[in-house]
C-alpha positions as CSV (number, residue, x, y, z in Angstrom):
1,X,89.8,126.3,138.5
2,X,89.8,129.7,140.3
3,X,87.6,132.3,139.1
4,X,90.3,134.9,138.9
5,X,91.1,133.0,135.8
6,X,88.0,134.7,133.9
7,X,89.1,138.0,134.5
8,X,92.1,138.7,133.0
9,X,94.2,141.8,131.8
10,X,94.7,141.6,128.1
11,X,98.0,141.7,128.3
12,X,98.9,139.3,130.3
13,X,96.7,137.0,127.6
14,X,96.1,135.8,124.2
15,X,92.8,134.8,122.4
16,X,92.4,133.2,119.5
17,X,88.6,131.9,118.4
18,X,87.8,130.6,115.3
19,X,84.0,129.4,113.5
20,X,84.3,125.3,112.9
21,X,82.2,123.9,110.3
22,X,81.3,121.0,112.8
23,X,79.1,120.6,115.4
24,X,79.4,121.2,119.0
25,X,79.9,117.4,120.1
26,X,82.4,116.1,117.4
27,X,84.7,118.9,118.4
28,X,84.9,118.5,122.1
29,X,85.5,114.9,121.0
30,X,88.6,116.1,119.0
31,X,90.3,118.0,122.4
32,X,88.7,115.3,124.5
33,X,90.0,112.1,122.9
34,X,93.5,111.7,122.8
35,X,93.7,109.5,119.5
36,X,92.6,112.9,118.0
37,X,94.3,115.4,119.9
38,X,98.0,113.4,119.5
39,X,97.0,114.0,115.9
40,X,96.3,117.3,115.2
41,X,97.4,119.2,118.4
42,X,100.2,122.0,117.5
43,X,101.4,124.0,114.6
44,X,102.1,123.2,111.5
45,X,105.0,120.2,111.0
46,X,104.8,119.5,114.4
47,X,104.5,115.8,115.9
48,X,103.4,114.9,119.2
49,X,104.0,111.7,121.6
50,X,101.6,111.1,124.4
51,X,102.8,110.0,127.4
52,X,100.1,110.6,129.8
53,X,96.3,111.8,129.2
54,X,94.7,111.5,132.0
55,X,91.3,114.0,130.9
56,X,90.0,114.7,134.6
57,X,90.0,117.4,136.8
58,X,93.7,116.9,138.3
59,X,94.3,114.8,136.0
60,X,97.9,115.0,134.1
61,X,98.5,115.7,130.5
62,X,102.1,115.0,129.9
63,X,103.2,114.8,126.1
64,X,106.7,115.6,124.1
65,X,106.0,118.1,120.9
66,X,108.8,117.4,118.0
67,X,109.4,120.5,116.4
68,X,110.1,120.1,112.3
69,X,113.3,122.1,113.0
70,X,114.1,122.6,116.7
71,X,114.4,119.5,118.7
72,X,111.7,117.9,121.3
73,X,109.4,119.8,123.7
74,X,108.5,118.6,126.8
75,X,105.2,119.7,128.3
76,X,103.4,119.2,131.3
77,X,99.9,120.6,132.3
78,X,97.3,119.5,134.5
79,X,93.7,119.9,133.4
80,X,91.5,122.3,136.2
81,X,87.8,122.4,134.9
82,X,85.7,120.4,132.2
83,X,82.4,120.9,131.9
84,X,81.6,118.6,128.7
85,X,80.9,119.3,125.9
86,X,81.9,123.0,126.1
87,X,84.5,123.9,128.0
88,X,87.9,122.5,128.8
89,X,90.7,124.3,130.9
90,X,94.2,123.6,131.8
91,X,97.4,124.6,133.5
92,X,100.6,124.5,131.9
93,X,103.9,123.9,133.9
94,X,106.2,123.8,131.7
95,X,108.4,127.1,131.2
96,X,106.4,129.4,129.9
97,X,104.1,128.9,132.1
98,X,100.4,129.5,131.3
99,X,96.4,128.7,131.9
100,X,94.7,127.9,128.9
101,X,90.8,128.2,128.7
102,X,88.9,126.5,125.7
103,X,85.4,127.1,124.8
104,X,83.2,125.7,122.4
105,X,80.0,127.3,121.7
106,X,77.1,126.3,119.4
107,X,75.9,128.7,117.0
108,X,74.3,126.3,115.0
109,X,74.3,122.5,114.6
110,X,76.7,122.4,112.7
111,X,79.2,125.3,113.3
112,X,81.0,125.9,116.5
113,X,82.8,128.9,117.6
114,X,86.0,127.9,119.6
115,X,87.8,130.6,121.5
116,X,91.2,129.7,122.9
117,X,92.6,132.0,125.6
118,X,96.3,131.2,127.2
119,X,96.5,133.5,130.2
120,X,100.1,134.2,131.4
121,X,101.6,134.9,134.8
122,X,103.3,138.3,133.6
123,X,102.1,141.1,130.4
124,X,106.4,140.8,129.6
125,X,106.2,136.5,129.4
126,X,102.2,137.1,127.6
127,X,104.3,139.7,124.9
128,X,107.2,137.9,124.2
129,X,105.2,134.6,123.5
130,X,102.6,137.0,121.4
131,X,105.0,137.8,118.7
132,X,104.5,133.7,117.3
133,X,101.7,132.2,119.5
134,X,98.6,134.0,117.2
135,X,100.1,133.1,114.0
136,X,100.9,129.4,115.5
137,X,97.2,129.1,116.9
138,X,96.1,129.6,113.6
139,X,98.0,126.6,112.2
140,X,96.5,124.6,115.4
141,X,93.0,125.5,114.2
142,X,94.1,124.8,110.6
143,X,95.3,120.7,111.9
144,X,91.9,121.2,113.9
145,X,89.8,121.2,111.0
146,X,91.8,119.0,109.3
147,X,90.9,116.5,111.9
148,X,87.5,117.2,112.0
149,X,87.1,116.4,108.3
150,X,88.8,112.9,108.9
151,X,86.3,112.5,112.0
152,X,83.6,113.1,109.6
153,X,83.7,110.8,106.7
154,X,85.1,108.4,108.9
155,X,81.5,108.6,110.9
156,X,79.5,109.3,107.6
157,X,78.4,105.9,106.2
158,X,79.5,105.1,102.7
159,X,76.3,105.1,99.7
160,X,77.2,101.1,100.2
161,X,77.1,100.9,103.6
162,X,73.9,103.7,103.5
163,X,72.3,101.4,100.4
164,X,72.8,97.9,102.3
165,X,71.4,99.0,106.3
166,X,68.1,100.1,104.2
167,X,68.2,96.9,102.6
168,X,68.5,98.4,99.2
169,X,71.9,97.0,97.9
């Protein structure tokens, strides 16, 4: 990734951060992972079918979003910087066209501030995709969470499972 990418006119991008109740690790894992992402990734009602996720520098991400109302949505980006666990960048090519930088930092072990920024090739392509993009980050960040919260028990032992590796049960 070029370093032009960090600075940006606001209008020509959108940022949306939000505090996760999770720590830094477990959400990287959820962007990282495609198992996760194909679950959560998009707004609300939205589906997703991976066809490529190739998590690399260069490496393709290629994936169709169903829409709950409007049909299929192709997409095609190709990721341009990872630095694990806290930052993950791409470029999308489908129309509109955008960068998209993710950042995930710690402010405690168990909370993690991630700030979403989707930098646009023209302020007139950034404004027309304004007037639905914040409200439909939000619902990302909702599924997000959600996810998280599934990652979490799942990795949490059970009081059996807890009782019995003490040899207590």
């Amino acid at each position: 990734m070029t370093s032009e990418l960090h600075i940006i006119k606001d209008d020509f991008e959108i940022i949306c951060s939000r505090i996760i109740n999770a720590p830094r690790v477990r959400v990287y894992q959820a962007w990282s992972d495609p198992r996760h992402l194909e679950i959560w990734w998009g707004p609300a009602g939205f589906t997703n079918t991976f066809q490529e996720f190739d998590f690399r520098v260069g490496g393709k991400w290629r994936f169709i979003m169903h829409g709950p109302d409007k049909g299929n949505h192709l997409n095609e980006c190709e990721f341009t910087e990872i630095k694990e666990p806290s930052l993950i960048a791409w470029k999308r090519f489908s129309k509109p066209i955008f960068q998209v930088i993710v950042t995930l930092e710690e402010k405690a072990p168990d909370k993690t501030k991630v700030i979403s920024r989707q930098i646009f090739e023209s302020a007139e392509i950034c404004r027309k995709v304004r007037t639905f993009a914040v409200d439909k980050n939000e619902e990302n960040f909702d599924r997000l969470e959600a996810e998280l919260g599934r990652m979490s028990s799942k990795s949490a032992p059970t009081d059996f499972q807890a009782k019995n590796s003490l040899g207590t049960g």
